[in-house]
C-alpha positions in Angstrom: 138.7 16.0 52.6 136.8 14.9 55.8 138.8 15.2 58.4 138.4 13.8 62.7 137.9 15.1 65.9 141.6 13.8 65.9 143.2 16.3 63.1 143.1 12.7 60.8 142.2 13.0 57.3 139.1 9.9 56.7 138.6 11.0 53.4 139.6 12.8 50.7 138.9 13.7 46.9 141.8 15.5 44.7 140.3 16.4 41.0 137.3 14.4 41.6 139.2 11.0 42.3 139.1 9.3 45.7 142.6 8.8 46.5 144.2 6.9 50.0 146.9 8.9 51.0 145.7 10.3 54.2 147.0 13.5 56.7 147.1 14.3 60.0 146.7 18.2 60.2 145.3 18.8 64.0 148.9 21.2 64.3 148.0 23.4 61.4 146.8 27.0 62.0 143.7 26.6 59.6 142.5 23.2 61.9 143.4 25.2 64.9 141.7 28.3 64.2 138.7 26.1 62.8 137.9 24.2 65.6 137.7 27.4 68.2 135.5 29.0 65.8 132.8 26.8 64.5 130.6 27.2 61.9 132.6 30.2 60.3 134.8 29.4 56.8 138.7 30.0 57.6 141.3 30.5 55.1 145.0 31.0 54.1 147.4 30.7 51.5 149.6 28.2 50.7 153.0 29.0 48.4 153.1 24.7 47.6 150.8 22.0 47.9 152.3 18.8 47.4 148.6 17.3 46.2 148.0 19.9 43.5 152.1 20.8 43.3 151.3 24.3 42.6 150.3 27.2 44.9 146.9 27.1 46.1 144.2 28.6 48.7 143.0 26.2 51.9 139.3 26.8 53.2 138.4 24.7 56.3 135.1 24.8 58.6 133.9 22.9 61.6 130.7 22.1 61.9 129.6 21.1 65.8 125.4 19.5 66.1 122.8 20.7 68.5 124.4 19.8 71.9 127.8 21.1 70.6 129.7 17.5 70.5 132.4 17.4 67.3 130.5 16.7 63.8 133.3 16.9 60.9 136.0 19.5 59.8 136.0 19.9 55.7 139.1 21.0 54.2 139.1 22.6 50.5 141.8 23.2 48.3 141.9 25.7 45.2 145.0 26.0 42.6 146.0 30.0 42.3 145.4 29.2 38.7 142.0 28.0 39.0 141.8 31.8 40.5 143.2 33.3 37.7 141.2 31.6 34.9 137.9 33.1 36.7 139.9 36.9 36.9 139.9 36.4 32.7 136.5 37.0 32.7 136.9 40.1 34.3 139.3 41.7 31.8 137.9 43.4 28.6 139.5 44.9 25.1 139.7 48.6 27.1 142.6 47.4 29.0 141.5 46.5 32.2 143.8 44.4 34.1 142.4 42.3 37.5 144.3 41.1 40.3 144.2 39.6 43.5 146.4 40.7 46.1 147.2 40.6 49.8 148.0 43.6 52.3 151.7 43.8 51.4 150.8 44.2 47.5 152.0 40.9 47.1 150.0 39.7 43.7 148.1 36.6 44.6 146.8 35.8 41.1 146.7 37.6 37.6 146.5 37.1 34.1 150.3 37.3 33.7 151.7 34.9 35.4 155.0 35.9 35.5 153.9 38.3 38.0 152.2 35.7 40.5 154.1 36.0 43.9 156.0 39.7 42.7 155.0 43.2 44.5 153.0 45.3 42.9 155.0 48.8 42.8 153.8 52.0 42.5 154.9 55.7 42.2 153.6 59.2 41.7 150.1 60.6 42.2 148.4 58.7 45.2 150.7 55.9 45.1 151.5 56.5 49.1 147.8 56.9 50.0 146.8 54.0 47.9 149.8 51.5 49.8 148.3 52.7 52.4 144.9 51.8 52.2 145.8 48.5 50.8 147.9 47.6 53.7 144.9 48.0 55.7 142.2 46.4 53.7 140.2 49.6 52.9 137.9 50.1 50.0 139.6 52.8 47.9 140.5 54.2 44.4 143.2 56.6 42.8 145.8 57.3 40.5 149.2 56.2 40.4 152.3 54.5 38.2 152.1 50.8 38.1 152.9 48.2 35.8 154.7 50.2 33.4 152.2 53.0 32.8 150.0 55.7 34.1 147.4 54.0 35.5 143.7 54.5 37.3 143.3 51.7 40.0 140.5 51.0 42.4 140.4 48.1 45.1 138.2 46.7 47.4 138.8 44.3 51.0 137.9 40.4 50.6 135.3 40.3 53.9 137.1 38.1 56.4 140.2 37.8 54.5 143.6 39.4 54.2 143.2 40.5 50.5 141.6 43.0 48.2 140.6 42.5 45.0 142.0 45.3 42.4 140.6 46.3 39.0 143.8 48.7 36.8 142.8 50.7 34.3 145.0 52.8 31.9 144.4 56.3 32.9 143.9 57.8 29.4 141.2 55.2 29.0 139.8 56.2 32.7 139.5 59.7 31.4 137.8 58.6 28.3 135.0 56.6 29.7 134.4 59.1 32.5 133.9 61.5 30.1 131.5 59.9 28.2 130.0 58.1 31.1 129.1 61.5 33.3 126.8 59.1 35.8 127.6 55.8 35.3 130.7 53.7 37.3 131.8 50.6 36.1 131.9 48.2 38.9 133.9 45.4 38.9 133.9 42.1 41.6 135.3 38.8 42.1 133.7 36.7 44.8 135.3 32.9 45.2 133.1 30.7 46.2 133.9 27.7 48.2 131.2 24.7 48.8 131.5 22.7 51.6 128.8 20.0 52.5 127.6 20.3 56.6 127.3 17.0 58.7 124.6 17.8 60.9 121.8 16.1 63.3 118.1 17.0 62.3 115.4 16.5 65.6 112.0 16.3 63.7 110.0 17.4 67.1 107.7 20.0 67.1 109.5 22.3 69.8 112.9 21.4 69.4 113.1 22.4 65.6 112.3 26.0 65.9 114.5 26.0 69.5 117.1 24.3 67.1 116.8 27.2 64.5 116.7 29.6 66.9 119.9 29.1 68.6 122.0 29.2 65.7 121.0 32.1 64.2 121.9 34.1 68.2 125.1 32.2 67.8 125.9 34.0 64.2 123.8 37.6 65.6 126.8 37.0 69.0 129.5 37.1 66.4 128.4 40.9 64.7 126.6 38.8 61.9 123.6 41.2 61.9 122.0 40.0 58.3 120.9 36.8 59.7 117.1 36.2 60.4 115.2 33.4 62.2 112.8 31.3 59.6 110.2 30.5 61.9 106.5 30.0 60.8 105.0 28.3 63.9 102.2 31.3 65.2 102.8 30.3 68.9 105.2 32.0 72.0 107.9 30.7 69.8 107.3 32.2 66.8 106.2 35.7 68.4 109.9 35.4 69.8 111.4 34.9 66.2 109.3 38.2 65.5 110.8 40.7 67.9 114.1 39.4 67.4 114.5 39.4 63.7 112.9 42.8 64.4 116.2 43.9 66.7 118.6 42.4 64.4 117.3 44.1 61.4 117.2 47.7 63.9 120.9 46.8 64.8 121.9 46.0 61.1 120.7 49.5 60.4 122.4 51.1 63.3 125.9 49.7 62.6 125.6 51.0 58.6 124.8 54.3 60.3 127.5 54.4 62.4 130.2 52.9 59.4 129.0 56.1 57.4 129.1 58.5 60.0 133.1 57.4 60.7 133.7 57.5 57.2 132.2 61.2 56.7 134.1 62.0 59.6 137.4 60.5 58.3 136.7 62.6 54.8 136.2 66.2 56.6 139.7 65.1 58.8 141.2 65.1 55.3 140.0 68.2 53.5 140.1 70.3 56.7 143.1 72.5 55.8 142.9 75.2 58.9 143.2 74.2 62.2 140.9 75.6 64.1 137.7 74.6 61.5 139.0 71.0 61.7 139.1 71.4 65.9 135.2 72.5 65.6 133.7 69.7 63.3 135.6 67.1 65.8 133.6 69.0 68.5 130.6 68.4 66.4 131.2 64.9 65.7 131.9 63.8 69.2 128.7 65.1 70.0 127.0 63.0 67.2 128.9 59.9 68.6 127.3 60.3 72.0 123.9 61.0 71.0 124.5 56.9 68.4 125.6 55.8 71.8 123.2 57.1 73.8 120.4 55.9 71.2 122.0 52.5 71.4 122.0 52.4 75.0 118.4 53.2 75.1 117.8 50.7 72.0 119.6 47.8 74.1 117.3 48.1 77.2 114.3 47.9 74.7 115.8 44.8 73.0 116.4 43.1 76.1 113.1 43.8 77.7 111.4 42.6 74.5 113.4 39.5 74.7 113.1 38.6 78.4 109.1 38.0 78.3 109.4 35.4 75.6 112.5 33.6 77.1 110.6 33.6 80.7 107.5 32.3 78.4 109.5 29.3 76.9 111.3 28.0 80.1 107.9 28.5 82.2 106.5 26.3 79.0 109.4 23.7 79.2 108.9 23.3 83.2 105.4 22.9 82.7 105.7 20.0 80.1 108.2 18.5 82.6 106.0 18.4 85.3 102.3 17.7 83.7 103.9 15.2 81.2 106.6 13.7 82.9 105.1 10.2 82.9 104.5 10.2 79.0 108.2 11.4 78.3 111.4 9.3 77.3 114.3 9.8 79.1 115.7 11.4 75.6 112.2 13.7 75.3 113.2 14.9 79.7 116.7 15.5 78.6 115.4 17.5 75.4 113.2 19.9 77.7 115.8 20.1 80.2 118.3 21.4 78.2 115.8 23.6 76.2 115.5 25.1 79.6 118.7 26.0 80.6 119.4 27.2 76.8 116.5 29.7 77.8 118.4 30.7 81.4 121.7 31.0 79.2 120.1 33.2 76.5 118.8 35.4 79.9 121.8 35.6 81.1 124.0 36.5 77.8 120.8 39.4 77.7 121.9 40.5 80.9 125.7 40.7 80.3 124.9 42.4 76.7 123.5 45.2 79.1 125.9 45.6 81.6 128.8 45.6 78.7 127.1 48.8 76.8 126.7 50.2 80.1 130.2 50.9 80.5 130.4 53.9 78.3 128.2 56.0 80.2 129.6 58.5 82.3 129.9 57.9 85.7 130.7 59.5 89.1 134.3 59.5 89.9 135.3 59.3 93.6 137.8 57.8 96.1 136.9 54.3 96.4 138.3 52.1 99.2 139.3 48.8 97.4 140.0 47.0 100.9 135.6 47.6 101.4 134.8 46.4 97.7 137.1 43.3 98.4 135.3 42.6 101.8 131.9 43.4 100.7 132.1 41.1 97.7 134.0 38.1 99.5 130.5 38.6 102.1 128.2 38.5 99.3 129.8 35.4 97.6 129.1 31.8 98.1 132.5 30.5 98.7 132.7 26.2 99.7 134.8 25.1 102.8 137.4 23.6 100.9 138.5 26.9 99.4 140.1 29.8 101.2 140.6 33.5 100.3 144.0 35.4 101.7 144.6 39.1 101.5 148.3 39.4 101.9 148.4 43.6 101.5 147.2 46.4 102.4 145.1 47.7 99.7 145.0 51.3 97.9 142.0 54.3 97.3 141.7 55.3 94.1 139.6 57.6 91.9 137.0 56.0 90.1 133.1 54.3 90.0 132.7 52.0 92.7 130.5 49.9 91.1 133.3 49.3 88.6 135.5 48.2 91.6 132.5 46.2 92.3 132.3 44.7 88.8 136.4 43.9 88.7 136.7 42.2 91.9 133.4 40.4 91.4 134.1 38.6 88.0 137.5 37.6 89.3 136.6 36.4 92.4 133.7 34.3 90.8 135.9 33.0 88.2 138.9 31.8 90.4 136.0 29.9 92.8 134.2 28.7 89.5 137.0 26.6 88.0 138.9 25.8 91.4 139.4 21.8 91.0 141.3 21.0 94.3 140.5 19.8 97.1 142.3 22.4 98.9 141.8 25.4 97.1 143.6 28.8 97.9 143.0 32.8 96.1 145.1 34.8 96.9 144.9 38.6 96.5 147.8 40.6 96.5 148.8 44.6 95.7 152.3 46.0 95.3 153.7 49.6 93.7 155.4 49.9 90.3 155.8 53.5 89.2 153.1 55.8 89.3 150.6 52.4 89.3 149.1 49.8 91.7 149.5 46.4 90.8 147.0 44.3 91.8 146.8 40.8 91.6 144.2 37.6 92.4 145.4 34.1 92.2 144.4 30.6 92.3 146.0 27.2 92.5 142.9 25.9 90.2 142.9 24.0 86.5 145.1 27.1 84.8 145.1 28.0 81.4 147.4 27.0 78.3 149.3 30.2 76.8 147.6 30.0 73.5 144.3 30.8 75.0 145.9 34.3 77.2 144.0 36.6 74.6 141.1 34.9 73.9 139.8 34.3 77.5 139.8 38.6 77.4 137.2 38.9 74.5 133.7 38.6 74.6 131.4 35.6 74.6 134.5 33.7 74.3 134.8 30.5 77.3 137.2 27.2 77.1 134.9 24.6 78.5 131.9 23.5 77.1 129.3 25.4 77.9 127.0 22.4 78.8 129.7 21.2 80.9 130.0 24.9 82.8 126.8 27.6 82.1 129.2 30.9 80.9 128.4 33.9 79.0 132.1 34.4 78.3 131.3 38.2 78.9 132.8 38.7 82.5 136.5 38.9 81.9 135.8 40.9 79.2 133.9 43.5 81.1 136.6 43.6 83.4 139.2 44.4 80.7 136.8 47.3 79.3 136.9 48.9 83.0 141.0 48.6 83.4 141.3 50.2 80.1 138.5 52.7 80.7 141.1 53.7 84.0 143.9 53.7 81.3 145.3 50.7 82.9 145.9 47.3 81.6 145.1 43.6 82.3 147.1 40.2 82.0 147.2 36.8 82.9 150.1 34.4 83.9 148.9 30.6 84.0 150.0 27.0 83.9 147.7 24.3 83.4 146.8 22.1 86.6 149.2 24.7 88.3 146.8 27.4 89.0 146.3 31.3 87.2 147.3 34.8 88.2 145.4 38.3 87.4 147.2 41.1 87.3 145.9 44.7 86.1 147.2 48.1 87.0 145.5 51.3 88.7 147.0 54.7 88.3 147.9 56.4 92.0 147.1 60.2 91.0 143.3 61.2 90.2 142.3 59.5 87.2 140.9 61.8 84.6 138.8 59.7 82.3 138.5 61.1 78.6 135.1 61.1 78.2 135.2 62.1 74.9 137.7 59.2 73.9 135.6 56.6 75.3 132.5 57.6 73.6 134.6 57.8 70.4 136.0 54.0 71.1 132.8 52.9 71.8 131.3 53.5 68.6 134.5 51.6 66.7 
C-alpha cells in the first residue's frame, strides 16, 4: 500500500487485487520509525494480520526528494508461510532442518508448522554458549540437543533485523560429511527480499544531477553504509570529487573489516586463555594494537577531510560564479537550484569539520584544573547573542580536572543550541550548578520551542537534528560531542523538556581528580 504524509493509506494491493478498504497507520512503530529514518527498509513482525488472517512480516520505507519535502511511505506485507515455502528449498534428504528465529529462540518460520511461534530448546554440549550468541545476534555454530536429537547447528544474524537464520543438522550426519568433506563447508543462506517501488523527482540539468547523486550516496556513507559508491562519469571538478571520495569510502570500508576481525581475534584468545597472567599480557598487546587503528584513523580522517575540502571550496566558488556572471539568463527556479547547491557545499564543510572534531576526542589530552566560571565567561564573550535574549548565571561555579578545551567544547554547543532555537521574544538561559554526592550538577536552560519526550535520545546521537535542515543549517554532531566528553569524565548527560515550554541540560562532573582510563577509551573507540 501507498500510504500519506498523513499516516492515510491511498492505495493498496492484497494478492495482486486492488481493494478499498483503507488505514490510517501514522501511530504505528514501523510508520514512526520510517519516517525519522528515510530511505532505509524497517521491519517487524506481526502475530495477526487481519488482511492476510495469518501471521506475517511488515516492511515499510520512506522515501523523501531532492529538497527533503515528503514523497510516499510503502508498506509490504509477507505471510510467515510464504517464508516457510522458500526455507523448503533449503532442506535436503541428509536431514537438514532450516529455521528462522528471533533473539529469544522464538521460531519464526519452519517446515513443521506445529512448531511456528514455540521456543526452540536446547540442552547439553554448547547449548548455553549457543543461547547465548543467539540472544545477541552473533554469527556462530556448535553442538547441542534440540528437537529431539543430538544435533549440529549453526546460525547466522539477519543485518538490520532482530533474527538469525539457523541451518540443524543431525550430528552423526555432521560427522559424516566432515569426514569426507576435509576442506569443504556447506554454507547455507536465506535472504528475503522485499521490492518496494521509490517515488522520486529526476532534475535533468547538467550540474544538479551529479550534485543530486552525490548527496545521497554522503547521506547513506553518514549512516556507517561504507559499500556505497558515487556513479559519476562527468571528467570535471565534480567528477574529480566523486574520485577521492569513493576513494575514502572504499579506505574506510577496509578499515572497519580490519578493525571487526581484530575484535573478534581478540574475543577468541579471551576464551582460550586459561592462566591469568598470559591472558593479562595479550590484553596489554591488544590495547596497544587498538591505539595504533585509532591513531591510523585519526591520521586517515585529517587526510579525507583535506582531500574533500578543495573540491567542496571548488563547487561553491563554481556555484557563486554562475550566480553572479549569469544571473540575468537564470530562472528564478535555475537561482534557487544554485543557491541551494551552495549551501549543500557549506553543509557538507561543515559535517567535515564536525567528523574531525568527533574523532578527535579519543586522543589523550592534558588534564588540569580548569575554572568553569572563565570557560562560561569566555564563551558567552565570544558568542553572538541578540538583545532580546538574556543569559543568567545563578551559582558559583566549580574547578575541576580535565581538558579545557573540552569545557570549551561543552559549554559552547549548549550555549549555541539554547540561542539557536530560542523562539521568544523575551528569551532567558539560565545556567545553574548544585552538589549531589561526590558530583557537580550542572545545568543550562532555556524558555525556547522545547522538545517532545520521544525525541530525548535521539537529539544525543550523531548527525541526528529535528528540524529541517533547509529550514535550520545543522550537522546534528554538537550534542553528541558533548555527550562523548561527559562520558569520557565518567559523567552523564540528560535533558528535561516541554514543547513551547522551554528545555533543560543537565550533566554531571565528578569533585575528586578525574582519572581518565585511557586504555578504556581507546578500546570504546574502536567499538
Amino acid at each position: 500500500s501507498y500510504v500519506n504524509d498523513k499516516g492515510q493509506e491511498e492505495f493498496k494491493s492484497v494478492k495482486s487485487r486492488a481493494v478499498s478498504r483503507y488505514y490510517n497507520i501514522s501511530n504505528s512503530i514501523l510508520y514512526q520509525s520510517s519516517i525519522n529514518n528515510v530511505n532505509k527498509i524497517f521491519c517487524w513482525y506481526n502475530p495477526f494480520s487481519s488482511e492476510l488472517e495469518r501471521p506475517c512480516l511488515e516492511f515499510g520505507i520512506c522515501n523523501k526528494d531532492f529538497f527533503d519535502d515528503f514523497a510516499g511511505f510503502v508498506l509490504a506485507k509477507v505471510p510467515v508461510t510464504h517464508i516457510t515455502k522458500d526455507i523448503k528449498g533449503f532442506e535436503g534428504s541428509v536431514g537438514t532442518k532450516v529455521i528462522l528465529i528471533d533473539s529469544e529462540r522464538t521460531i519464526l518460520a519452519c517446515l513443521d508448522e506445529s512448531k511456528v511461534l514455540s521456543k526452540l530448546e536446547m540442552k547439553d554440549g554448547d547449548a548455553e554458549k549457543i543461547m547465548s550468541e543467539i540472544k545477541t545476534l552473533r554469527r556462530g555454530y556448535g553442538r547441542a540437543v534440540m528437537l529431539g536429537q543430538d544435533s549440529f547447528i549453526s546460525y547466522s544474524p539477519v543485518e538490520g533485523q532482530n533474527w538469525c537464520i539457523g541451518a540443524i543438522l543431525p550430528f552423526s550426519t555432521f560427522r559424516a560429511k566432515l569426514d569426507a568433506l576435509q576442506n569443504t563447508a556447506i554454507l547455507l543462506g536465506l535472504t528475503i527480499l522485499i521490492a518496494g517501488f521509490a517515488l522520486s523527482m529526476y532534475l535533468s540539468a547538467d550540474i544538479t544531477q551529479p550534485i543530486m547523486e552525490l548527496l545521497k550516496t554522503t547521506s547513506a556513507v553518514a549512516t556507517g553504509d561504507f559499500s556505497r559508491r558515487v556513479k559519476i562519469k562527468t571528467q570535471n571538478e565534480i567528477g574529480e570529487l566523486a574520485k577521492a571520495f569513493n576513494q575514502m569510502t572504499e579506505n574506510l570500508q577496509k578499515t572497519t573489516t580490519s578493525m571487526v576481525n581484530l575484535n573478534r581475534e581478540i574475543i577468541e584468545r579471551q576464551k582460550a586463555e586459561s592462566v591469568q597472567a598470559s591472558l593479562n599480557a595479550k590484553l596489554e598487546k591488544s590495547i596497544k594494537n587498538l591505539k595504533i587503528v585509532n591513531r591510523e584513523l585519526a591520521d586517515f580522517a585529517h587526510v579525507a577531510a583535506h582531500d574533500l575540502k578543495a573540491p567542496l571550496r571548488a563547487i561553491g566558488s563554481l556555484a557563486g560564479i554562475l550566480l553572479s556572471d549569469y544571473s540575468a539568463k537564470l530562472d528564478k527556479q535555475g537561482k534557487y537550484y544554485l543557491e541551494t547547491l551552495a549551501k549543500r557545499t557549506e553543509r557538507m564543510s561543515e559535517l567535515i569539520r564536525g567528523i574531525l572534531t568527533y574523532s578527535e576526542l579519543g586522543q589523550e589530552v592534558e588534564i588540569s584544573p580548569v575554572n568553569t566560571n572563565e570557560i562560561i565567561r569566555e564563551t558567552i564573550l565570544n558568542m553572538d547573542i541578540p538583545e532580546n535574549i538574556e543569559i543568567l548565571i545563578e551559582s558559583d561555579f566549580p574547578t575541576v580536572m580535565c581538558g579545557r578545551t573540552h569545557m570549551q567544547q561543552v559549554f559552547g554547543h549548549l550555549l549555541d543550541n539554547a540561542v539557536k532555537y530560542m523562539d521568544k521574544p523575551k528569551g532567558i538561559i539560565r545556567l545553574k550548578c548544585e552538589e549531589e554526592g561526590d558530583y557537580w550538577v550542572l545545568s543550562i536552560s532555556d524558555n525556547g520551542c522545547g522538545i517532545e519526550e520521544k525525541y530525548f535520545d535521539r537529539i544525543f546521537k550523531i548527525f541526528q537534528t529535528l528540524v529541517r535542515r533547509d529550514e535550520e543549517e545543522s550537522t546534528g554532531i554538537g550534542l553528541s560531542v558533548v555527550k562523548r566528553i561527559v562520558e569520557k569524565y565518567s559523567g552523564k548527560i540528560w535533558v528535561e523538556s516541554q514543547p513551547d515550554v522551554g528545555s533543560t541540560f543537565y550533566f554531571t562532573l565528578r569533585k575528586e581528580k578525574m582519572e581518565v582510563n585511557n586504555e578504556k577509551l581507546q578500546t570504546n573507540l574502536v567499538s
